[in-house]
KEMARSE-465693 format. One record per residue (C-alpha): residue in three letters; x, y, z. Coordinates in Angstrom, 1 decimal, decimal comma, always signed. Example, Ala and Ser with C-alpha at 12.3 -4.5 7.8 and 13.67 -1.06 7.14 Angstrom:
REM KEMARSE-465693
{res: ALA&u: +12,3&v: -4,5&w: +7,8}
{res: SER&u: +13,7&v: -1,1&w: +7,1}
//
This chain:
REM KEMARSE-465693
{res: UNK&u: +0,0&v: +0,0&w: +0,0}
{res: UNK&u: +1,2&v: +3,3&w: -1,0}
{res: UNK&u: -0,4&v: +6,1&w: +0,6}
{res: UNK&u: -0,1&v: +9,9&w: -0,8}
{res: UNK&u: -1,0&v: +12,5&w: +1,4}
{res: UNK&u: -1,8&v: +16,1&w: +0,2}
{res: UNK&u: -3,5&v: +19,4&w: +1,0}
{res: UNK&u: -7,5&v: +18,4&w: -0,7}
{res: UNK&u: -8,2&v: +21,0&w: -3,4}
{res: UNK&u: -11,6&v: +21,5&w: -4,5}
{res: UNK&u: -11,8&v: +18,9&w: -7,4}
{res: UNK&u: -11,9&v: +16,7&w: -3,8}
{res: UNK&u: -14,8&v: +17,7&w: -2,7}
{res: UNK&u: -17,3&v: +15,4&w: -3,6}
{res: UNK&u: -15,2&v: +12,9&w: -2,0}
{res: UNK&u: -14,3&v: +14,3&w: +1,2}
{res: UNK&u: -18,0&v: +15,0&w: +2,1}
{res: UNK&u: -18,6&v: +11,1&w: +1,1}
{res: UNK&u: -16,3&v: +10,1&w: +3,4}
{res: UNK&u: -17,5&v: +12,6&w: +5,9}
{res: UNK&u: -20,9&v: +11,4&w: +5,6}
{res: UNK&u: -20,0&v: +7,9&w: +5,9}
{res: UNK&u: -17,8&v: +8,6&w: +9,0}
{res: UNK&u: -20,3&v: +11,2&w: +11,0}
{res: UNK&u: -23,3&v: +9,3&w: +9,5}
{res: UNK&u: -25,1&v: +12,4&w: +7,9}
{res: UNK&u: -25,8&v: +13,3&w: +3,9}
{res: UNK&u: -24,2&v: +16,4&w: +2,8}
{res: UNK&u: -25,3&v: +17,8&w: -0,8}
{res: UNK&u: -23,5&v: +21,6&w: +0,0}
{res: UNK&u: -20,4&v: +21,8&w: -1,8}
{res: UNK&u: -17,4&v: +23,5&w: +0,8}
{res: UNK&u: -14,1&v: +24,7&w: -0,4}
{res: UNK&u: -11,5&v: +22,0&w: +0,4}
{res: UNK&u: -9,1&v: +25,7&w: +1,7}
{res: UNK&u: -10,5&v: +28,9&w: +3,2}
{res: UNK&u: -7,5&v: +31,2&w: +4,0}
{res: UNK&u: -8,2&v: +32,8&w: +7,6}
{res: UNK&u: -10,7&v: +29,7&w: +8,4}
{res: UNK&u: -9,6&v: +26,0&w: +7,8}
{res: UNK&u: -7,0&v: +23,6&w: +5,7}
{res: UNK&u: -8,1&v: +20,2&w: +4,5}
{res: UNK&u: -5,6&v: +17,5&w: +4,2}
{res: UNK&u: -6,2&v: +14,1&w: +2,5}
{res: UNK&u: -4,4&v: +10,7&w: +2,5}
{res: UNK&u: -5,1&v: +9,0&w: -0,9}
{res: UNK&u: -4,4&v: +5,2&w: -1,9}
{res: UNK&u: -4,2&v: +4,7&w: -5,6}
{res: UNK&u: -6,3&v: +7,6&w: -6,5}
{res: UNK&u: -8,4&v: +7,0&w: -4,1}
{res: UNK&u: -9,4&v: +9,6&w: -1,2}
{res: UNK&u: -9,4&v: +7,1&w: +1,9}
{res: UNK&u: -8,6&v: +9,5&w: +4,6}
{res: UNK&u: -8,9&v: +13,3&w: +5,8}
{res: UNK&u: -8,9&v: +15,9&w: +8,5}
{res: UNK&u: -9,8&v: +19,4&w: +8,6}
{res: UNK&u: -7,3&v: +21,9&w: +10,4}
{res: UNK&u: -9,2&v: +24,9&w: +11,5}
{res: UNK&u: -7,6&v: +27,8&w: +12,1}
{res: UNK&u: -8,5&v: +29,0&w: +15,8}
{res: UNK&u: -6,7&v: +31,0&w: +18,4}
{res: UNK&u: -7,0&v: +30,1&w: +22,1}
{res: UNK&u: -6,3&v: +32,3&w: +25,4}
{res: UNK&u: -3,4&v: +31,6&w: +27,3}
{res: UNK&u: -2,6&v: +33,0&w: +30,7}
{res: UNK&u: -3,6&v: +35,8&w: +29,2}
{res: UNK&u: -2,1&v: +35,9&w: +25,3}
{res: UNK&u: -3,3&v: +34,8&w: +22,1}
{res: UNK&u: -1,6&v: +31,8&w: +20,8}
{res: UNK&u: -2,0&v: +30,5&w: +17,5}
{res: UNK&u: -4,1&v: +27,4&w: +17,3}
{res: UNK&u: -5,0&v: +24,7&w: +15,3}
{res: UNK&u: -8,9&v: +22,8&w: +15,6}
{res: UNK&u: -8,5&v: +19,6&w: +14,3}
{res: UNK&u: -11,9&v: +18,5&w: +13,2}
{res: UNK&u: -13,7&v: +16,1&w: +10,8}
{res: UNK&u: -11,0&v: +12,8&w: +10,9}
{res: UNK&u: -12,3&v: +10,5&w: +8,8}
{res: UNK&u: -10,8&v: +7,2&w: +7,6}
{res: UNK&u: -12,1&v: +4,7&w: +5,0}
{res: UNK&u: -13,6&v: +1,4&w: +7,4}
{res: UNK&u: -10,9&v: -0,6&w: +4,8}
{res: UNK&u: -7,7&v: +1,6&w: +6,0}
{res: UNK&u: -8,4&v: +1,8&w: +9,4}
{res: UNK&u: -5,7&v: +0,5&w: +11,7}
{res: UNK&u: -3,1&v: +0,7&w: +8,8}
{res: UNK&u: -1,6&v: +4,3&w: +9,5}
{res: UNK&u: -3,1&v: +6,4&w: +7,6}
{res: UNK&u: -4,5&v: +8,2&w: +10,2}
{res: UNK&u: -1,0&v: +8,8&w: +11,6}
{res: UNK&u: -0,1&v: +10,1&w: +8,4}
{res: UNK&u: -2,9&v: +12,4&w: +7,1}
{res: UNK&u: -2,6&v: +14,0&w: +10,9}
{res: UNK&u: +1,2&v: +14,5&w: +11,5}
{res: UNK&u: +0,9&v: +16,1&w: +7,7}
{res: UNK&u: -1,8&v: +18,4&w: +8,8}
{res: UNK&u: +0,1&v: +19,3&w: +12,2}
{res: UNK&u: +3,0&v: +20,1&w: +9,7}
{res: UNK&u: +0,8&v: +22,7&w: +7,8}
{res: UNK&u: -0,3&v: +24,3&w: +11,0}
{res: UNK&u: +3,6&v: +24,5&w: +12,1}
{res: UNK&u: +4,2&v: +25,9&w: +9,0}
{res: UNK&u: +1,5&v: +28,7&w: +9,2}
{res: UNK&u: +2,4&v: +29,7&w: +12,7}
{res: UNK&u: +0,1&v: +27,2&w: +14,9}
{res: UNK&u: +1,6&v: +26,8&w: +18,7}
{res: UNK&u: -1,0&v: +24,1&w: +20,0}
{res: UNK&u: -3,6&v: +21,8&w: +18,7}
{res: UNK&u: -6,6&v: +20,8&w: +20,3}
{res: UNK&u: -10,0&v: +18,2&w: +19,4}
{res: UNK&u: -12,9&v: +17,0&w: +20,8}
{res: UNK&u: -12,4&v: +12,9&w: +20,4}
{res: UNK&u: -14,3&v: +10,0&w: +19,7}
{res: UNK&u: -11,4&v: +7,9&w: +20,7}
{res: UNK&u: -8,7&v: +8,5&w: +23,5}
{res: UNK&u: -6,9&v: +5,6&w: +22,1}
{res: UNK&u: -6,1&v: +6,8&w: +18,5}
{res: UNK&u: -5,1&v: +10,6&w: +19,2}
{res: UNK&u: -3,6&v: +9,3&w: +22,6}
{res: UNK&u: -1,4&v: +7,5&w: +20,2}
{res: UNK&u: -0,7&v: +10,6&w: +18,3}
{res: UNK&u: +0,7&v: +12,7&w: +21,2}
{res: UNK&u: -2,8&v: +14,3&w: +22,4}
{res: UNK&u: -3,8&v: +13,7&w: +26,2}
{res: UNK&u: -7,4&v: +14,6&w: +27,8}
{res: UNK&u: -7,0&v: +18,4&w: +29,1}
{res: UNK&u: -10,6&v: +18,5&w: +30,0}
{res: UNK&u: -14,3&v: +18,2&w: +29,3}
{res: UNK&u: -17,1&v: +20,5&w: +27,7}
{res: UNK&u: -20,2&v: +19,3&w: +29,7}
{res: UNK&u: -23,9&v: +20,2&w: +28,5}
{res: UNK&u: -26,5&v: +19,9&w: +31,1}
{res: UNK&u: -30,5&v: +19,6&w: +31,5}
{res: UNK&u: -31,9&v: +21,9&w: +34,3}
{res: UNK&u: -35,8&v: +22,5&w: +35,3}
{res: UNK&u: -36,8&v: +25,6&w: +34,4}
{res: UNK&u: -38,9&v: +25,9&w: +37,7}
{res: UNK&u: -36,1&v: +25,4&w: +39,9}
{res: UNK&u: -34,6&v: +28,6&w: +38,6}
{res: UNK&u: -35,2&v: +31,8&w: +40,9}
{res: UNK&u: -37,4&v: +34,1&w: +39,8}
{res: UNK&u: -36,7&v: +37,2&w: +42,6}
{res: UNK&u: -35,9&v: +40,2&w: +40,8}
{res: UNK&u: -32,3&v: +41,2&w: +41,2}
{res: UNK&u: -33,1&v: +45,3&w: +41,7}
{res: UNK&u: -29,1&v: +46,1&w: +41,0}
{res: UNK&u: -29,0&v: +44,9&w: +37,6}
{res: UNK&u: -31,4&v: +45,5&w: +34,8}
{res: UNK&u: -32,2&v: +43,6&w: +31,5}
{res: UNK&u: -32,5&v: +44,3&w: +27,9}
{res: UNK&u: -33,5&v: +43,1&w: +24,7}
{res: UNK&u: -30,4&v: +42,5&w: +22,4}
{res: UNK&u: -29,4&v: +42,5&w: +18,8}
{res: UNK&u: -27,0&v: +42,0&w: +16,1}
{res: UNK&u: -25,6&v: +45,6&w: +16,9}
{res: UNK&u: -24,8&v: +44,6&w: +20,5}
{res: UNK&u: -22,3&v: +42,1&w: +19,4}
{res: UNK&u: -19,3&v: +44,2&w: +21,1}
{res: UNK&u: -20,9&v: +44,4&w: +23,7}
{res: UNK&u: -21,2&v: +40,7&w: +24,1}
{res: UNK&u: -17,6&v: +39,9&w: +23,3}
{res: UNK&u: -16,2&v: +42,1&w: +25,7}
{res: UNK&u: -18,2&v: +39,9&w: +28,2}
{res: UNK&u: -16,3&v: +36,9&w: +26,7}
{res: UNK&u: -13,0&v: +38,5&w: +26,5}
{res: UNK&u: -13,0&v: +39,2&w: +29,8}
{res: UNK&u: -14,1&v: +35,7&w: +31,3}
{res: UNK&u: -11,8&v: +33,8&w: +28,3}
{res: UNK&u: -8,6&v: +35,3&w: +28,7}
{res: UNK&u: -8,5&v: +34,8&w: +32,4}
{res: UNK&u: -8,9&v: +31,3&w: +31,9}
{res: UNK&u: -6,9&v: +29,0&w: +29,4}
{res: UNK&u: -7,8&v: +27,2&w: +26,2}
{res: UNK&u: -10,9&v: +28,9&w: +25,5}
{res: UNK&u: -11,2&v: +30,6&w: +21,9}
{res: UNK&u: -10,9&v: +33,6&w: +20,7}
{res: UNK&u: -14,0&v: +34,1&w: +19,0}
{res: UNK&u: -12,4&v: +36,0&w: +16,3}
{res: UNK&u: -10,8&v: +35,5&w: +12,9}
{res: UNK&u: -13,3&v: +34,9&w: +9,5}
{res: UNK&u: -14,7&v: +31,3&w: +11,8}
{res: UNK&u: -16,3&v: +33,7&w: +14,0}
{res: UNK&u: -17,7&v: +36,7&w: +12,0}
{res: UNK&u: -20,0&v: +39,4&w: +13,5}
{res: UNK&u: -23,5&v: +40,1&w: +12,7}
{res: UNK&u: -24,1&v: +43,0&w: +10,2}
{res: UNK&u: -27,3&v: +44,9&w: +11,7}
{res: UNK&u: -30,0&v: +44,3&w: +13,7}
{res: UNK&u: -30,2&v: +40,3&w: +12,9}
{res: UNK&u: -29,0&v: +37,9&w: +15,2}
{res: UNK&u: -26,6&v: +35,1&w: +14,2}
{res: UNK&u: -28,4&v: +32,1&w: +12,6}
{res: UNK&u: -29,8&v: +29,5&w: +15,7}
{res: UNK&u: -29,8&v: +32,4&w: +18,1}
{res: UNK&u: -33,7&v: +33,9&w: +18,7}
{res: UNK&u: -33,1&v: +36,0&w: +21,9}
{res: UNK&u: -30,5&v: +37,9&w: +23,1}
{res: UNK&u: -31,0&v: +39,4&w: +26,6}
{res: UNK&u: -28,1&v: +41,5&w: +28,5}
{res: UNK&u: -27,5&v: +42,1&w: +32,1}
{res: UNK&u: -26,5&v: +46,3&w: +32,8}
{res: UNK&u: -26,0&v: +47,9&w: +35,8}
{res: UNK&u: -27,6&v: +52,0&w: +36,5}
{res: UNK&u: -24,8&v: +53,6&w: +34,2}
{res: UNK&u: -25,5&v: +50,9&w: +31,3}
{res: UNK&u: -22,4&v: +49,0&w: +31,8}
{res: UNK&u: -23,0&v: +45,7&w: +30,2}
{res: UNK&u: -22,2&v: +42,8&w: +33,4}
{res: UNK&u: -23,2&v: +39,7&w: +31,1}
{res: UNK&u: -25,6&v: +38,0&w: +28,8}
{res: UNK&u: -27,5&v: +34,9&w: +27,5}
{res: UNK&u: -28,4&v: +34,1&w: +24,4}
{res: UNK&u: -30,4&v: +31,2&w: +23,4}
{res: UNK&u: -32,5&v: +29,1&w: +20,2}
{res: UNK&u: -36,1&v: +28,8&w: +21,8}
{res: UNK&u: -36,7&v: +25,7&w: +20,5}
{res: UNK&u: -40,1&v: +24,1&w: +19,3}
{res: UNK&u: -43,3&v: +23,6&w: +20,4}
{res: UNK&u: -45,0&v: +24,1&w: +23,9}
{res: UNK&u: -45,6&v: +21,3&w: +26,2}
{res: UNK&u: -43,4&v: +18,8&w: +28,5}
{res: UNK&u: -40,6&v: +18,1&w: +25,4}
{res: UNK&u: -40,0&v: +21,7&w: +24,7}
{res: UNK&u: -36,3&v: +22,4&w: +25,2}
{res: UNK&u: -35,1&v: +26,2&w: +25,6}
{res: UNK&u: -31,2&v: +25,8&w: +24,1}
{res: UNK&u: -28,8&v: +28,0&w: +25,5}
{res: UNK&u: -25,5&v: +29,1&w: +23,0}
{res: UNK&u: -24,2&v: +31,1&w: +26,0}
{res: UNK&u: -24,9&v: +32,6&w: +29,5}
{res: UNK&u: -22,1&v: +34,5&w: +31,0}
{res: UNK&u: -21,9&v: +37,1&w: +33,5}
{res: UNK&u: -19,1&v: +39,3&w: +35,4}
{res: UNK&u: -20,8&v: +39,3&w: +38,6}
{res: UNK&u: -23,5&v: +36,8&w: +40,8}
{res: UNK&u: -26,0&v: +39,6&w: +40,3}
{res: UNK&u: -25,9&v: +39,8&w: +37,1}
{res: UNK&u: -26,1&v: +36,0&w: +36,5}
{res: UNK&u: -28,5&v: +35,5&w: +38,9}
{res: UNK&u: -31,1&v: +38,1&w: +37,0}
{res: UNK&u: -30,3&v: +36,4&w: +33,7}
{res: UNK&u: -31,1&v: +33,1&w: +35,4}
{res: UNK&u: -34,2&v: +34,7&w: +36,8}
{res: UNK&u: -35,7&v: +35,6&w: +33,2}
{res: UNK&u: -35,2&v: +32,2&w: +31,7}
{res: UNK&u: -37,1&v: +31,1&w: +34,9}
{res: UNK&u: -40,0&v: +32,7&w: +33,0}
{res: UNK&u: -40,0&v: +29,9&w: +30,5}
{res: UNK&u: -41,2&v: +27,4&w: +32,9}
{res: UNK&u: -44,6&v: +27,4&w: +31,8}
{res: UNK&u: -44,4&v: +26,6&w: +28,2}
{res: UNK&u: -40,6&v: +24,8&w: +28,0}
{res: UNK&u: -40,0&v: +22,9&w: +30,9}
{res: UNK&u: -36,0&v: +22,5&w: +30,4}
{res: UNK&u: -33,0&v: +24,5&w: +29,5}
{res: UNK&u: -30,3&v: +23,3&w: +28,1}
{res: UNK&u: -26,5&v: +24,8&w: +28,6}
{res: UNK&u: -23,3&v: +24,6&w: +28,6}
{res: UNK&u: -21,2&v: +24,6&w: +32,0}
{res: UNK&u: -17,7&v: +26,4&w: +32,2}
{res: UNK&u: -15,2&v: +24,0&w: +34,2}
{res: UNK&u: -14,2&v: +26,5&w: +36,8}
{res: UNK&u: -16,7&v: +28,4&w: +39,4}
{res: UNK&u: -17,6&v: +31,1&w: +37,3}
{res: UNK&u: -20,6&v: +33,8&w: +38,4}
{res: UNK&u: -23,3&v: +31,5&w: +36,8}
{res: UNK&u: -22,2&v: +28,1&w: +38,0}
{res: UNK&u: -21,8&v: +30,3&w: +41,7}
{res: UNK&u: -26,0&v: +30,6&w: +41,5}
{res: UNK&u: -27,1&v: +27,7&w: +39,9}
{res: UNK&u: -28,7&v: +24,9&w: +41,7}
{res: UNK&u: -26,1&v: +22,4&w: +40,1}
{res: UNK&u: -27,7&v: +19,8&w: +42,3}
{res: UNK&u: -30,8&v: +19,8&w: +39,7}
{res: UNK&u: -28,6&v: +19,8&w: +36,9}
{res: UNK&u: -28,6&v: +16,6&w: +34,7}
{res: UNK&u: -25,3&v: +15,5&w: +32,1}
{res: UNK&u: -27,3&v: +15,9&w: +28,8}
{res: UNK&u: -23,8&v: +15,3&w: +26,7}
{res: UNK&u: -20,2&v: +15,2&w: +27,7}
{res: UNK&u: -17,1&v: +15,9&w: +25,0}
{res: UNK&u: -13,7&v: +15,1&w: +25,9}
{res: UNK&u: -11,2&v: +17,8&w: +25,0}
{res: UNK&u: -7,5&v: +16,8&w: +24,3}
{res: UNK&u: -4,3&v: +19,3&w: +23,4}
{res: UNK&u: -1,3&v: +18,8&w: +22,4}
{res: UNK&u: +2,2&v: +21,0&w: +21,5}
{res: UNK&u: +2,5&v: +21,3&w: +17,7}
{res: UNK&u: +5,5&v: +23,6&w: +18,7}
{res: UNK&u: +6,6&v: +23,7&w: +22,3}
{res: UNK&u: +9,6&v: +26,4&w: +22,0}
{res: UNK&u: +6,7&v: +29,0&w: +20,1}
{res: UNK&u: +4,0&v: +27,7&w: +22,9}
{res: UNK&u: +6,1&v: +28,4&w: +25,4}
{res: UNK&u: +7,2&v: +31,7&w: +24,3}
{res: UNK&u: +3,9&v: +33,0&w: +23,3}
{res: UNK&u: +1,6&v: +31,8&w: +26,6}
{res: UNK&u: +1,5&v: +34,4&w: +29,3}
{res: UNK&u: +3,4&v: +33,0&w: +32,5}
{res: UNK&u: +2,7&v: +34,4&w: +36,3}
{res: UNK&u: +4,5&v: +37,3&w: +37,2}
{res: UNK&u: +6,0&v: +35,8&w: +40,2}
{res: UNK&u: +7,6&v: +32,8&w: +38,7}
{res: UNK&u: +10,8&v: +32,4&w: +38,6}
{res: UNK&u: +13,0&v: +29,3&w: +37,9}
{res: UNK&u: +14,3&v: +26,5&w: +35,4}
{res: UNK&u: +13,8&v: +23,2&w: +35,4}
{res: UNK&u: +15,7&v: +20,5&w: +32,8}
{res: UNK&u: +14,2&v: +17,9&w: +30,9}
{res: UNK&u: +14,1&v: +15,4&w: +28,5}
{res: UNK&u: +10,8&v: +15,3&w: +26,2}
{res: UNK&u: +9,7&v: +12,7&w: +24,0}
{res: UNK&u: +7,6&v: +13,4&w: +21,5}
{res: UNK&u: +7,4&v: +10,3&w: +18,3}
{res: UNK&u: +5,4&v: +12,6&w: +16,0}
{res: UNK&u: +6,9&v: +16,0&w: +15,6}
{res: UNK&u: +10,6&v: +15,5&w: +15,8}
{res: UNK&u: +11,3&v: +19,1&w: +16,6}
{res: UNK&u: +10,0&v: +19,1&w: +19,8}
{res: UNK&u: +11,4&v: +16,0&w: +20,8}
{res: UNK&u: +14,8&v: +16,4&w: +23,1}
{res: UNK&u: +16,5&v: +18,0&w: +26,6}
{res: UNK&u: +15,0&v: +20,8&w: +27,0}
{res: UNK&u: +15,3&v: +23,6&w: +29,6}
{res: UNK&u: +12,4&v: +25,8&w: +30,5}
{res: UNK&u: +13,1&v: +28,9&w: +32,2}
{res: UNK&u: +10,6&v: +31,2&w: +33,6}
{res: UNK&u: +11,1&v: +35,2&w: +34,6}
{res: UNK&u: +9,0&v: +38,3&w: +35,0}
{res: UNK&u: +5,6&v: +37,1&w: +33,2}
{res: UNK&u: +8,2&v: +35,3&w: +30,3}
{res: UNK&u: +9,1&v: +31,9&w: +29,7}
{res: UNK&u: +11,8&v: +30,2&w: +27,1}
{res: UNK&u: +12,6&v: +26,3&w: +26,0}
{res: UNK&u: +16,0&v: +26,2&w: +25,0}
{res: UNK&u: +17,9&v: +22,9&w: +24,3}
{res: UNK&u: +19,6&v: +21,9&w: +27,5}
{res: UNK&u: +23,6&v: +21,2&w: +27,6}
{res: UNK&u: +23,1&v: +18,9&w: +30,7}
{res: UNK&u: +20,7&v: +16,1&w: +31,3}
{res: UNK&u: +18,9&v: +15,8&w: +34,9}
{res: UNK&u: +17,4&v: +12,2&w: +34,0}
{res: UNK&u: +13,7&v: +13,4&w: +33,7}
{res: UNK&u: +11,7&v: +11,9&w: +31,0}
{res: UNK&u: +8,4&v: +13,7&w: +29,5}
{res: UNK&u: +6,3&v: +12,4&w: +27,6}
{res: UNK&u: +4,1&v: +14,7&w: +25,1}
{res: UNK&u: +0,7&v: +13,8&w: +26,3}
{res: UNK&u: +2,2&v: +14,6&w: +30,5}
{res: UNK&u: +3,6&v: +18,1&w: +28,8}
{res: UNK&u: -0,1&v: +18,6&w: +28,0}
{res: UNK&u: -1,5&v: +17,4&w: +31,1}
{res: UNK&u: +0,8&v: +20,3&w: +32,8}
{res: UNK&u: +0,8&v: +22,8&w: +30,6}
{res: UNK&u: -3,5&v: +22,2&w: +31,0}
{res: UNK&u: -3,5&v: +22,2&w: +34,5}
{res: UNK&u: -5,1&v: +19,0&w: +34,1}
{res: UNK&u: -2,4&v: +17,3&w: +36,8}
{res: UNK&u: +0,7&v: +17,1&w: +38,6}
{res: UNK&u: +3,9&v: +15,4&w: +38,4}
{res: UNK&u: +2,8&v: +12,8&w: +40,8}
{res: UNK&u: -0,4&v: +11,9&w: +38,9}
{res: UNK&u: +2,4&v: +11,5&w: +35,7}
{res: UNK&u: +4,3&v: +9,4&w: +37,4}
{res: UNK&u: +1,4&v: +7,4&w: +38,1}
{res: UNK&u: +0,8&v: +7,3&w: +34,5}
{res: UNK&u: +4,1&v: +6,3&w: +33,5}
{res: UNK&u: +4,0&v: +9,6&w: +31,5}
{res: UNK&u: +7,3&v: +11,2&w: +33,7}
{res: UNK&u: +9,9&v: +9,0&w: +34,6}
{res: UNK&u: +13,8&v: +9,0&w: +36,2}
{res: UNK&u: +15,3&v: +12,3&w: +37,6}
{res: UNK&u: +15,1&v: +13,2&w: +41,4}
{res: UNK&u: +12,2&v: +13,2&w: +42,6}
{res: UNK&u: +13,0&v: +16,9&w: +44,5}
{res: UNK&u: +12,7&v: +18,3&w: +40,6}
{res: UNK&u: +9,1&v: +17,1&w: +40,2}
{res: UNK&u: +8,0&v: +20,0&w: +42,6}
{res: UNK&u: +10,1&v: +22,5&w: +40,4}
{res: UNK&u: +8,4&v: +21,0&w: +37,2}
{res: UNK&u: +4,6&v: +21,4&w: +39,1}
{res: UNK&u: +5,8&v: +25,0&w: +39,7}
{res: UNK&u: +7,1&v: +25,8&w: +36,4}
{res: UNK&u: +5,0&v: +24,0&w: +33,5}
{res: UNK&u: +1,7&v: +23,2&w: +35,5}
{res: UNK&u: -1,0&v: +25,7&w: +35,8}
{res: UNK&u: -2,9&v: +27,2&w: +38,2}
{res: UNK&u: -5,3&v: +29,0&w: +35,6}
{res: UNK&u: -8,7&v: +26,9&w: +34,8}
{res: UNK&u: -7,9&v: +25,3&w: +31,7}
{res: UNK&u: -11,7&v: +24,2&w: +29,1}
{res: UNK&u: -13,4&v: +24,2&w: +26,3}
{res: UNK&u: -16,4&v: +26,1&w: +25,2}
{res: UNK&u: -16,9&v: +26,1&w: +21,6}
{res: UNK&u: -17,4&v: +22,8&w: +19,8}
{res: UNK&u: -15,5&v: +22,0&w: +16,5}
//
C-alpha cells in the first residue's frame, strides 16, 4: 500500500464529504471549499487515486494565561472502514500538524471519539465540555433590583464579546472568538440559531453579562429552551439572567446549557444539584510547537526558575529532546539543555501540565514522567503546571 497524502483542493470535494458522511453518519449535498484562508485547511491521504482518509485543520486562536496563541482545531477525521488500523490516520494528521507548524500554529486541540487513536498521536485529555438539562422551575425568579435587562441585537455584538473576553482570557484554552470562523453580525439580525439575546446592565449601562439562546419548538413537557451562551461578570448579574429564563417554565420545561469548568458567576448561582449530564465531549491538546507555545503563553509574574528535561515526542521530531524551560517576569523560554537531569516527558504529561489538568505525581502514576530526582518534580509542578482553569467552550 502506498499512501499519498496532500492538502485536498476542490476537485476533492465530492469525495471528502462522502467520506464525511460515511464517518459522521449524515448526507451532505452543499459543496465547501477543500481551503479557506483565515478559516480551515483540509488534508487528504489518498491510496491509488483514491481519497481514503482526511482531517480538517481549522484555524483557531485560544487564550493563554492571558495571550493569544496560534491554534489549530483539528476536526472532521475520517478514515475509510478498509484503511483503518493501517496508518493512515498517523499520516494524514502528523501532515496536517506540519501545515499548522508551517502557518504559525503553537498548540492543537480536538474534541475525540477515541482516546486511544489521538492518545497514540501525542494528544492527552486536558478536560471536558459538559452540556447539562436543568428544570426551568427550579430557577429563581426574585428580581435582582441592582442589575437591569434588555432586549439584544446584532448591533450589540461588542458588547457581548467584551463579556467573553474578559471571562476567556482569564482562563486557558478557550477561543478567541475572532478570525473569519467567528464573523459578526451585520445589523439588527442575530446570528443564525440564536432567537433572543437578553443583557445584564448595571444604572450607568455598563454591560455585566448575557444569554443568548435558540427557543426551540413547540409548547408542552418536550420543549427544550437551548442555550448558546450565559455568562456574567458578577452573581447579580447571573442571577437576573437566570431569573428571566425562569420565566420559560410554563411553556418549556427544560434549559439546556453549557457549564464552564471552573466556578464562574453563573455556575456560583445555579442549583447544580438539579442539573442533569445531557452530553459530555472530551477535550484533548497537544504541542504542535513547544519552544513558540512556550514563548507566546503568558506566564505568572512571580515565577521564577528552570527546570531540565528530556521530552519525547514520536510525531513531531522538533519538539522531541532536553530541553530547559526557564521562567522570569511574566516570560518563559525552551532552549535545548547542555546537561541532562534524567527526567523523562512524555508529550501527552507536557499537555496534562501545561493544562492544568495534573501534577507530576499523577504522571508518574501514569508512566508519562519518569527518572530524575524526585526533588525536581515540585520544580516541574511549579514551572509547567498551571494554576489558571484550563476548558473548552466552543465545539468544532
Amino acid at each position: 500500500m502506498t499512501i499519498d497524502v496532500r492538502p485536498l483542493t476542490d476537485a476533492d470535494d465530492p469525495a471528502a464529504r462522502r467520506l464525511g458522511g460515511l464517518a459522521f453518519g449524515y448526507h451532505d449535498t452543499d459543496p465547501r471549499p477543500a481551503q479557506s484562508e483565515g478559516q480551515w485547511s483540509t488534508w487528504g491521504a489518498f491510496d491509488d487515486g483514491r481519497l481514503v482518509a482526511k482531517v480538517v485543520d481549522l484555524h483557531h486562536d485560544q487564550w493563554w494565561g492571558g495571550r493569544v496563541v496560534p491554534a489549530s482545531g483539528i476536526a472532521g477525521v475520517a478514515v475509510e472502514p478498509e484503511h483503518r488500523g493501517r496508518g493512515v490516520t498517523r499520516a494524514v494528521m502528523t501532515a496536517a500538524m506540519h501545515g499548522a507548524r508551517d502557518r504559525g500554529v503553537a498548540v492543537a486541540n480536538l474534541f475525540c471519539t477515541s482516546t486511544a487513536v489521538y492518545r497514540a498521536l501525542g494528544f492527552e485529555v486536558a478536560s471536558v465540555m459538559r452540556t447539562v438539562s436543568l428544570p426551568t422551575d427550579v430557577l429563581s425568579r426574585a428580581p435582582v433590583r441592582s442589575v437591569q435587562l434588555r432586549a439584544g441585537s446584532g448591533r450589540d455584538w461588542p458588547l457581548l464579546r467584551a463579556v467573553y473576553d474578559e471571562i476567556a482570557m482569564h482562563s486557558n484554552g478557550l477561543l478567541t472568538r475572532r478570525g473569519r470562523l467567528f464573523a459578526d453580525p451585520t445589523g439588527d439580525e442575530l446570528p443564525e440559531g440564536i432567537d433572543v439575546v437578553t443583557l445584564a446592565t448595571d444604572d450607568a449601562g455598563e454591560t455585566l453579562g448575557y444569554v443568548s439562546y435558540h427557543r426551540g419548538r413547540g409548547y408542552d413537557d418536550s420543549a427544550v429552551i437551548s442555550i448558546r451562551d450565559c455568562l456574567a461578570l458578577r452573581p447579580d448579574a447571573a442571577q437576573a439572567l437566570l431569573a428571566s429564563m425562569s420565566s420559560w417554565g410554563t411553556v418549556a420545561p427544560t434549559l439546556r446549557l453549557r457549564l464552564l469548568s471552573w466556578h464562574d458567576a453563573v455556575n456560583a448561582v445555579l442549583p447544580l444539584e438539579r442539573a442533569r449530564e445531557h452530553r459530555s465531549h472530551i477535550w484533548m491538546h497537544r504541542p504542535v510547537d513547544v519552544v513558540a507555545a512556550t514563548a507566546a503563553r503568558g506566564w505568572p509574574a512571580t515565577l521564577e526558575g528552570d527546570v531540565t528535561f528530556r521530552l519525547v515526542d514520536r510525531d513531531l521530531p522538533w519538539n522531541d529532546g532536553a530541553w530547559r524551560l526557564a521562567v522570569s517576569g511574566g516570560e518563559a523560554a525552551l532552549e535545548p539543555a547542555p546537561d541532562d537531569s534524567g527526567l523523562v516527558l512524555d508529550v501527552r504529561g507536557w499537555s496534562v501540565l501545561w493544562c492544568g489538568a495534573g501534577g507530576a505525581a499523577q504522571l508518574r502514576q501514569s508512566g508519562l514522567l519518569t527518572g530524575g530526582e524526585r526533588s525536581l518534580d515540585a520544580r516541574l509542578d511549579a514551572l509547567l503546571g498551571s494554576g489558571v482553569p484550563t476548558g473548552a467552550y466552543d465545539y468544532f
